[in-house]
KEKE-3310 file (N, C-alpha, C; in steps of 0.2 Angstrom, whole numbers, plus 5000, padded with zeros to 4 digits):
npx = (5822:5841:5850:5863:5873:5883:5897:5908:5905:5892:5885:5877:5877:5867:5868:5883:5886:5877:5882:5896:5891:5888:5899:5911:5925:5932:5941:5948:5958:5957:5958:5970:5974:5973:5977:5972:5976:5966:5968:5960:5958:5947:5950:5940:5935:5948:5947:5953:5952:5952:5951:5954:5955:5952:5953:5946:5950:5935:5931:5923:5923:5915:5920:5915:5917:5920:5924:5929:5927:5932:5928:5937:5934:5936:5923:5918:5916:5914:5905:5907:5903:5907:5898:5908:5910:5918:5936:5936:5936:5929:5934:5942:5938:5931:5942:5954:5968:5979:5991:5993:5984:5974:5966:5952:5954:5940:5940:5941:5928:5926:5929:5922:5920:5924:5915:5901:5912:5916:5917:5901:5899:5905:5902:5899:5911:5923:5930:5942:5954:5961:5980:5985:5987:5995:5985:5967:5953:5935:5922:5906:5887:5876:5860:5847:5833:5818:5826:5837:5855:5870:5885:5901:5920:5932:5948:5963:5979:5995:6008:6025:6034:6039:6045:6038:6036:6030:6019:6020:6030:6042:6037:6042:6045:6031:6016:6010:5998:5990:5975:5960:5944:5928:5912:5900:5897:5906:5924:5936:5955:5968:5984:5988:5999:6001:5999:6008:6004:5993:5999:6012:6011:5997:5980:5977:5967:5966:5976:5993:5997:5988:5987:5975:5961:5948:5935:5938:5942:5944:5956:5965:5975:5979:5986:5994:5994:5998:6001:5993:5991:5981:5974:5962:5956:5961:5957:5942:5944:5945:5935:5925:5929:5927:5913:5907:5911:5906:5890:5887:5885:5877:5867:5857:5863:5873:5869:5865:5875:5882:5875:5876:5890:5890:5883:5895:5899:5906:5907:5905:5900)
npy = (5348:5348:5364:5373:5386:5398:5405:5412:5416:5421:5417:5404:5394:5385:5374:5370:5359:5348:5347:5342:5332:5324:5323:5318:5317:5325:5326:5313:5309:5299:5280:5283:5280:5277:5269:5265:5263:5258:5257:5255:5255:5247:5252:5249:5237:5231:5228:5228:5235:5233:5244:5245:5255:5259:5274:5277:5284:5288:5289:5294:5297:5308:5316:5317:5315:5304:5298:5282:5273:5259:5249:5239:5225:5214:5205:5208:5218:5234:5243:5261:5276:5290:5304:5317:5334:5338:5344:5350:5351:5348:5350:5361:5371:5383:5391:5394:5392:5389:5379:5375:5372:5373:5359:5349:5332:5325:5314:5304:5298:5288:5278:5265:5263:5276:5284:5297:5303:5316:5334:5342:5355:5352:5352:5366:5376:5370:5365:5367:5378:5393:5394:5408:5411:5404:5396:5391:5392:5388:5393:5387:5383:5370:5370:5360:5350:5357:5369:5365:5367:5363:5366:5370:5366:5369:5367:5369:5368:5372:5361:5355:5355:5344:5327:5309:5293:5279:5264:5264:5272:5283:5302:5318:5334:5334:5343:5346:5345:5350:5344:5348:5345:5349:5344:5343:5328:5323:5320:5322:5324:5323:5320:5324:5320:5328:5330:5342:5346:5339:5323:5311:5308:5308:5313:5331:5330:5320:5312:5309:5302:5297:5300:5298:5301:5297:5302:5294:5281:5277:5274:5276:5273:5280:5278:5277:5266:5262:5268:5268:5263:5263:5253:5255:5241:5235:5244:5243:5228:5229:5236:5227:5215:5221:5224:5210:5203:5214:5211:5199:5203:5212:5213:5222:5236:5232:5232:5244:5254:5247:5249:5264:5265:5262:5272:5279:5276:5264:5247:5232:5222)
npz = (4246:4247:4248:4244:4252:4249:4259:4254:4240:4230:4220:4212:4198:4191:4180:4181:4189:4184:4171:4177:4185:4170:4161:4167:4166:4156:4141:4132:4118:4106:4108:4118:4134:4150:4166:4182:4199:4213:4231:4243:4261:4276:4290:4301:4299:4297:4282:4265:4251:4232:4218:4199:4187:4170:4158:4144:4129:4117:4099:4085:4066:4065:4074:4085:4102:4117:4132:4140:4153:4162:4175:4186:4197:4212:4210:4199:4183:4176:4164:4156:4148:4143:4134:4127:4121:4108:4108:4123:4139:4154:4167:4166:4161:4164:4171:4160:4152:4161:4166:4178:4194:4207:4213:4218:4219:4211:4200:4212:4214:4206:4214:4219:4235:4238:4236:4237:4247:4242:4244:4249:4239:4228:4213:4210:4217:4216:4201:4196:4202:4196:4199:4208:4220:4235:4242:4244:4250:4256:4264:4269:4270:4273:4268:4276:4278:4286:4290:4296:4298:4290:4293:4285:4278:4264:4260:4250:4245:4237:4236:4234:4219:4205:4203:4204:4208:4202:4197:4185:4181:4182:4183:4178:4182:4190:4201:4217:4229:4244:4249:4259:4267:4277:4283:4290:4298:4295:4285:4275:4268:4260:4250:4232:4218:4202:4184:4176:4163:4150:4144:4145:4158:4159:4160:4165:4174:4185:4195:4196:4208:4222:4239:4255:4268:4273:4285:4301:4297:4286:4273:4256:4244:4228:4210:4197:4185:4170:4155:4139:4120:4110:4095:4082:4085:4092:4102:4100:4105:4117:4124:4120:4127:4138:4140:4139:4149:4160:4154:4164:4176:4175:4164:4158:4162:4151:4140:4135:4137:4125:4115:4117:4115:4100:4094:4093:4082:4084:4083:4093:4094)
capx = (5828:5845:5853:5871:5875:5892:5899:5912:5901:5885:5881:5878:5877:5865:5873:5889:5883:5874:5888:5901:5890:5885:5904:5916:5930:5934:5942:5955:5963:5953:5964:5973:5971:5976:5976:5973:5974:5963:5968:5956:5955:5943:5953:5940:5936:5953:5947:5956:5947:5957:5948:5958:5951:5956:5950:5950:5946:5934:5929:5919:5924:5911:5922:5912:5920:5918:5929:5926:5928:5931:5931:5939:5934:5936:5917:5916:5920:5907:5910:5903:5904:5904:5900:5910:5911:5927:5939:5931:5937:5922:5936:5947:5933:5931:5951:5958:5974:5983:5991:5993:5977:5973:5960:5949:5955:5935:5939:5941:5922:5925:5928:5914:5921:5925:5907:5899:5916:5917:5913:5894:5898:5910:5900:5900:5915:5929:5930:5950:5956:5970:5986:5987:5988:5997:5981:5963:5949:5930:5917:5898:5883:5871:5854:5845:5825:5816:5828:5845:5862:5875:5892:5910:5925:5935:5954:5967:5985:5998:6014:6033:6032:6045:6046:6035:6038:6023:6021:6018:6035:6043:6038:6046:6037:6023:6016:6009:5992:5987:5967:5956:5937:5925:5908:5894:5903:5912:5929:5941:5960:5975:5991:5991:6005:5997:6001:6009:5999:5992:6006:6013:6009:5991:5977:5978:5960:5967:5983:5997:5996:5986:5986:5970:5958:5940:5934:5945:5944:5944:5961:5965:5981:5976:5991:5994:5998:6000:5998:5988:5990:5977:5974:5956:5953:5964:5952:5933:5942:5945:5925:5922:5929:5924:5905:5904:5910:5899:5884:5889:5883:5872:5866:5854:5868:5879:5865:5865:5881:5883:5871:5880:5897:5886:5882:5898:5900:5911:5904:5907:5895)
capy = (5348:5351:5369:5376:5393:5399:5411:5420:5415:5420:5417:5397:5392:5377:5368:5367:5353:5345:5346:5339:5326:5322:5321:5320:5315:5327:5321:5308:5309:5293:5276:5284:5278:5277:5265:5266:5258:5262:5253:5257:5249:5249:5251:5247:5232:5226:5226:5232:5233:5236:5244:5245:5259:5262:5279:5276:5291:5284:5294:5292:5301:5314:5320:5316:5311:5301:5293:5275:5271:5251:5246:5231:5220:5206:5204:5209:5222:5237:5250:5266:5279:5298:5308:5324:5341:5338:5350:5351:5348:5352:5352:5367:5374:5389:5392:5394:5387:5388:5370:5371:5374:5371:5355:5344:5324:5323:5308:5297:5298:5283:5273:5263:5265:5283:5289:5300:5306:5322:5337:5344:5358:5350:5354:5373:5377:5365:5361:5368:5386:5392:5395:5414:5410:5396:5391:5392:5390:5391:5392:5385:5382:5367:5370:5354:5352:5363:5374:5362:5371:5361:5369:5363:5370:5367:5370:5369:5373:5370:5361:5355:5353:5339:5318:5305:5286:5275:5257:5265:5273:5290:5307:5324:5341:5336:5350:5343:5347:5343:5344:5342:5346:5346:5344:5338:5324:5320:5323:5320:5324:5321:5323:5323:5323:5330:5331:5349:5346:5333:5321:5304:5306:5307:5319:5334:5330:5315:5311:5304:5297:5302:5297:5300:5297:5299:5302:5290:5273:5274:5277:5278:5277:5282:5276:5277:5260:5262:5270:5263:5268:5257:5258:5256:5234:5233:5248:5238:5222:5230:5236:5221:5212:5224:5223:5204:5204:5217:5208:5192:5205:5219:5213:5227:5239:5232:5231:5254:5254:5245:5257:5271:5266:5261:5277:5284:5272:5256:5239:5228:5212)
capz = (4242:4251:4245:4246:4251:4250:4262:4248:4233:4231:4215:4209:4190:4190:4173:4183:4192:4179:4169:4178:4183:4165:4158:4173:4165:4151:4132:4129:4111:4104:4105:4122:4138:4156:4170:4189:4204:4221:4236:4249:4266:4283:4296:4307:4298:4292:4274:4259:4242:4227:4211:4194:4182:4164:4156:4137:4124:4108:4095:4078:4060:4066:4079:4093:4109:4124:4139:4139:4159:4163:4180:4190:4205:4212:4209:4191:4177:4174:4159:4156:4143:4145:4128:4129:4115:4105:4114:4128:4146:4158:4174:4168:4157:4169:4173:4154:4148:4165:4167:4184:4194:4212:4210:4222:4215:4209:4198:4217:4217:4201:4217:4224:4243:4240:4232:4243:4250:4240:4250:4242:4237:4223:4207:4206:4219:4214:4197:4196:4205:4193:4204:4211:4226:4236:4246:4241:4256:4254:4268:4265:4275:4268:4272:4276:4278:4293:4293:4299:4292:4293:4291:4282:4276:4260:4259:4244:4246:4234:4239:4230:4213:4207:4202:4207:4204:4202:4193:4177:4179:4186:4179:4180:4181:4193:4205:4222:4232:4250:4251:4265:4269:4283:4284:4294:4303:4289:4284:4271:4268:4259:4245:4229:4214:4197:4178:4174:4156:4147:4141:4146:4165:4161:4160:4170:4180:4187:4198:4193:4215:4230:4249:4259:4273:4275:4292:4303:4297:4278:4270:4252:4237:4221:4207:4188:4182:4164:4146:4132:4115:4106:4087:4085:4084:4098:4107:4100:4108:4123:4123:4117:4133:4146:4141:4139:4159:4162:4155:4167:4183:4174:4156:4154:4158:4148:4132:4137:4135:4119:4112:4119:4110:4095:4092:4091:4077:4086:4083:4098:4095)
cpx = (5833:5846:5857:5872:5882:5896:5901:5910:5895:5881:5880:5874:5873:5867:5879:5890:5882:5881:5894:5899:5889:5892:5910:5924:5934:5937:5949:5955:5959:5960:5967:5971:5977:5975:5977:5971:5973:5963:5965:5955:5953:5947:5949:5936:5940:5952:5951:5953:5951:5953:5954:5953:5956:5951:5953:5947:5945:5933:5927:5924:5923:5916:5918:5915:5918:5926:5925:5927:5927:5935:5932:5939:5934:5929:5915:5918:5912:5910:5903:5906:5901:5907:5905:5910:5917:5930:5937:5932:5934:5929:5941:5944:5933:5939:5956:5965:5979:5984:5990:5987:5977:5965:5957:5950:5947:5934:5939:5935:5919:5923:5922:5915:5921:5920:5904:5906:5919:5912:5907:5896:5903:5908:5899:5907:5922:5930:5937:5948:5963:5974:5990:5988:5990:5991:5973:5959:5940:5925:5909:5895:5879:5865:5851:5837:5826:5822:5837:5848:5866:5885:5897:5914:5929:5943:5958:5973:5989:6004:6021:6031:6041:6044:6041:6036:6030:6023:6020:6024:6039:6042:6040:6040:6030:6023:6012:6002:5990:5978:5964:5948:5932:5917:5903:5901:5908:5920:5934:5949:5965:5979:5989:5998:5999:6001:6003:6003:6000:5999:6006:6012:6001:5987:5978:5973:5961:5976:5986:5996:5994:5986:5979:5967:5952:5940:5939:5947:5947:5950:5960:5972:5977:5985:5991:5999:6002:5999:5996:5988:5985:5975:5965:5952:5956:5959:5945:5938:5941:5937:5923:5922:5925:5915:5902:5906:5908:5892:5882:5884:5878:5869:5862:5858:5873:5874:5865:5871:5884:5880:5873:5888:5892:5884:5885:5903:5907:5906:5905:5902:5901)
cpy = (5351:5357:5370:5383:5393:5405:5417:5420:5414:5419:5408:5396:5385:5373:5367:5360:5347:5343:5343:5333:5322:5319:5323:5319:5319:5323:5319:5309:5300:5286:5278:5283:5277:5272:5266:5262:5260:5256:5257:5253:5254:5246:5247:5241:5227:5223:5230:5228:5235:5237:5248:5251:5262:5266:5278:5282:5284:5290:5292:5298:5307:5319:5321:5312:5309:5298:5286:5272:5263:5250:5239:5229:5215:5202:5202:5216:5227:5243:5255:5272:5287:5302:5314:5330:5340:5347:5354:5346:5352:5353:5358:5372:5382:5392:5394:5390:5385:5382:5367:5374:5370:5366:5349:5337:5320:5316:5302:5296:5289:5276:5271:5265:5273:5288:5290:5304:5313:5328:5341:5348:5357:5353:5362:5376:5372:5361:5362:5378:5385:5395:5402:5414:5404:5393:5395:5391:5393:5387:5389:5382:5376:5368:5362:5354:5354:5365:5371:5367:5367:5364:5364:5370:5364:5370:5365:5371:5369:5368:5361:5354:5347:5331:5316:5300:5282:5268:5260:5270:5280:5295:5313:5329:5340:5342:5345:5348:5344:5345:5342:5349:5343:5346:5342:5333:5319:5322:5322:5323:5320:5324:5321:5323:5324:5331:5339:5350:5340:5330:5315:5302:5306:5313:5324:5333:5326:5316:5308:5299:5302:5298:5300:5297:5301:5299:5299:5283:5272:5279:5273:5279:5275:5282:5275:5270:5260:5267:5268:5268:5260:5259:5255:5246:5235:5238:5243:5232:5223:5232:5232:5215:5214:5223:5215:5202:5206:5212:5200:5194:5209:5218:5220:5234:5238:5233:5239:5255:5254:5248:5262:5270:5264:5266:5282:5280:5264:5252:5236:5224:5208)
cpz = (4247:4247:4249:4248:4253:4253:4257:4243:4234:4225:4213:4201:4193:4188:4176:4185:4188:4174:4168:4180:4176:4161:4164:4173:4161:4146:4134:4122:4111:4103:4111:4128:4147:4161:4178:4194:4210:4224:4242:4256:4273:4287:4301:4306:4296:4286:4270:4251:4237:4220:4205:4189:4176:4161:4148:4131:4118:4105:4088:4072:4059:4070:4085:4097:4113:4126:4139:4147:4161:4167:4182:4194:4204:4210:4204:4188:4177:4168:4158:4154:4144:4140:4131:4122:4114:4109:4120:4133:4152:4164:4173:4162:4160:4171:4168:4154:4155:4167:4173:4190:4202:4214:4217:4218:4214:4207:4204:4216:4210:4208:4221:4231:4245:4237:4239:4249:4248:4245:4245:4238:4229:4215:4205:4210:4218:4209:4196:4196:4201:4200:4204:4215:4228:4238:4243:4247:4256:4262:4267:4271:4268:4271:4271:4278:4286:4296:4296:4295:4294:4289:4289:4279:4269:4259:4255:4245:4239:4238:4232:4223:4213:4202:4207:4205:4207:4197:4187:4177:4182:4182:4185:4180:4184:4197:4212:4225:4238:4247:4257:4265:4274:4282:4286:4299:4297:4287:4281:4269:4264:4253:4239:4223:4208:4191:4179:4168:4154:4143:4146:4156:4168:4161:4166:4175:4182:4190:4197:4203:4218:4234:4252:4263:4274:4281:4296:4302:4289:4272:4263:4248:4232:4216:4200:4187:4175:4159:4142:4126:4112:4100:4087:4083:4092:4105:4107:4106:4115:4127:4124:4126:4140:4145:4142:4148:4160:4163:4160:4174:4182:4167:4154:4155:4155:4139:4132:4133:4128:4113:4110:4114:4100:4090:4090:4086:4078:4087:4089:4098:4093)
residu = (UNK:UNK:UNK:UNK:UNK:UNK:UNK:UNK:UNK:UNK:UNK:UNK:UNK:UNK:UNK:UNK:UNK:UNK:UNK:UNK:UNK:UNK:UNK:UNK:UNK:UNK:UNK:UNK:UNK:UNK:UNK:UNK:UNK:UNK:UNK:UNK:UNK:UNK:UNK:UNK:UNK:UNK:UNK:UNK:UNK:UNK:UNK:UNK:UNK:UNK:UNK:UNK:UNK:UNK:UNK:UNK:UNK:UNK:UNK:UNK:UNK:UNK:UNK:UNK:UNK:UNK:UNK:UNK:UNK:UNK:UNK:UNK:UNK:UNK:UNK:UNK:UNK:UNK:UNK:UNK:UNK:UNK:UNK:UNK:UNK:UNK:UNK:UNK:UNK:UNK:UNK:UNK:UNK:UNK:UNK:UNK:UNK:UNK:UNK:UNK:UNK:UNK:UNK:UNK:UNK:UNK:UNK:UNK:UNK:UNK:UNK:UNK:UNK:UNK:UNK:UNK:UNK:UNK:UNK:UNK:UNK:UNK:UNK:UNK:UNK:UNK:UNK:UNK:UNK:UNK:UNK:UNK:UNK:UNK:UNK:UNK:UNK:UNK:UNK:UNK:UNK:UNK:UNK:UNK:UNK:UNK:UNK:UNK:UNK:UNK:UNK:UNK:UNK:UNK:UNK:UNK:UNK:UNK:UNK:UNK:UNK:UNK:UNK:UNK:UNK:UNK:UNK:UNK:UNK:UNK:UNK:UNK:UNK:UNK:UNK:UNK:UNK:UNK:UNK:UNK:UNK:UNK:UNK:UNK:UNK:UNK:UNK:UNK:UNK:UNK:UNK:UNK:UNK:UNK:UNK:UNK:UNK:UNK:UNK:UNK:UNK:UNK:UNK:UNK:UNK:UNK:UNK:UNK:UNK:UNK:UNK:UNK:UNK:UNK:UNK:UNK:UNK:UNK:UNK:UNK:UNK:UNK:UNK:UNK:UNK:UNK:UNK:UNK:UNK:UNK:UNK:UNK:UNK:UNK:UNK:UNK:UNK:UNK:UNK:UNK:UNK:UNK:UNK:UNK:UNK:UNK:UNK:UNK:UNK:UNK:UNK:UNK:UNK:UNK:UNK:UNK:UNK:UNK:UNK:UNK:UNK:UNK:UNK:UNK:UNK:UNK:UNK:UNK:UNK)
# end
């Protein structure tokens, strides 16, 4: 089993992990929704892939919530649903009410190309650092079998706060973030812009836009297309579409699925 140790932290929470794997998106308001678009390309193949991802909040009478995530490739459509604790946002869970928060852009890891480029130690060290300091910086060692260690570094700085324009339109009141992380031979960097608070430029756990680059070949925008208010046919149809393209490439994920919203009392046959 690999384990982490952390130079200036030596304590780790197991459920952190768990956690933010399990609901990595925190709550949408039912009916509310957001759209994104990731242009990725291999330098050193001259590709460019482009995934489109809409985060939709459901929600039952109960008050149970989930994120409803429906991706978009040129290949096919996958959806996937992450219950979550009505008021309850696992990424600034630990940091209280402070809006503005010094955050590793976790949601990139939605994209196919860019899984596996968060740096490890991401689920109990970098769910959001509130903002006492302009710059954040975290040392760690991974241990690896017989004894390997392999080292890395994590750094957070805050930059300008300000405007961004993006196809979903220009917002006011962002705050800006570089990011970068090293580890093993690996290595990631780049800029964000960020919501101040929840409101029309998007959940705070998410970018309104980033720039980045893995290692040296594989750069990275990250861009807020749109807003969605959906009343709740207009939400099932929306469901309703994303799983019947689903089951075209994955039917026995998409019949999971349909369970999993099923549950939180939305029909979609």
């Amino acid at each position: 089993m690999t384990r982490f140790l952390s130079i200036c932290c030596s304590v780790l929470v197991a459920g952190a992990w768990i956690g933010a794997r399990a609901s990595p998106a925190g709550e949408i308001e039912p009916g509310l929704g957001w759209t994104y678009r990731a242009e990725v390309t291999d330098l050193a193949r001259d590709v460019i892939r482009t995934t489109t991802l809409a985060f939709l909040g459901v929600g039952d009478p109960q008050g149970r919530h989930a994120v409803a995530v429906i991706t978009d490739r040129d290949w096919g459509t996958t959806l996937r649903v992450y219950p979550v604790a009505p008021g309850a946002d696992l990424t600034t869970a630990m940091t209280g009410p402070a809006p503005v928060v010094l955050r590793w852009p976790t949601v990139l890891d939605f994209v196919p190309e860019l899984r596996g480029a968060m740096p490890p130690v991401q689920g109990f060290a970098l769910p959001a650092v509130p903002v006492a300091e302009l710059e954040w910086s975290l040392s760690f060692r991974q241990l690896l079998g017989e004894g390997a260690v392999k080292r890395g570094e994590i750094r957070l700085a805050l930059g300008p706060q300000g405007a961004a324009t993006v196809p979903a339109g220009t917002f006011a009141g962002l705050y800006s973030t570089t990011y970068y992380a090293s580890w093993g031979r690996m290595s990631h960097e780049g800029m964000a812009w960020w919501p101040g608070e929840e409101g029309m430029a998007g959940p705070v756990w998410s970018p309104v836009w980033a720039q980045g680059i893995v290692g040296a070949t594989v750069r990275y925008t990250w861009e807020l297309v749109e807003r969605v208010v959906l009343d709740a046919e207009e939400l099932r149809a929306r469901l309703r579409e994303a799983l019947s393209a689903m089951e075209k490439t994955d039917p026995a994920g998409a019949r999971e699925v349909r369970d999993t919203v099923g549950e939180l009392g939305i029909e979609v046959q």
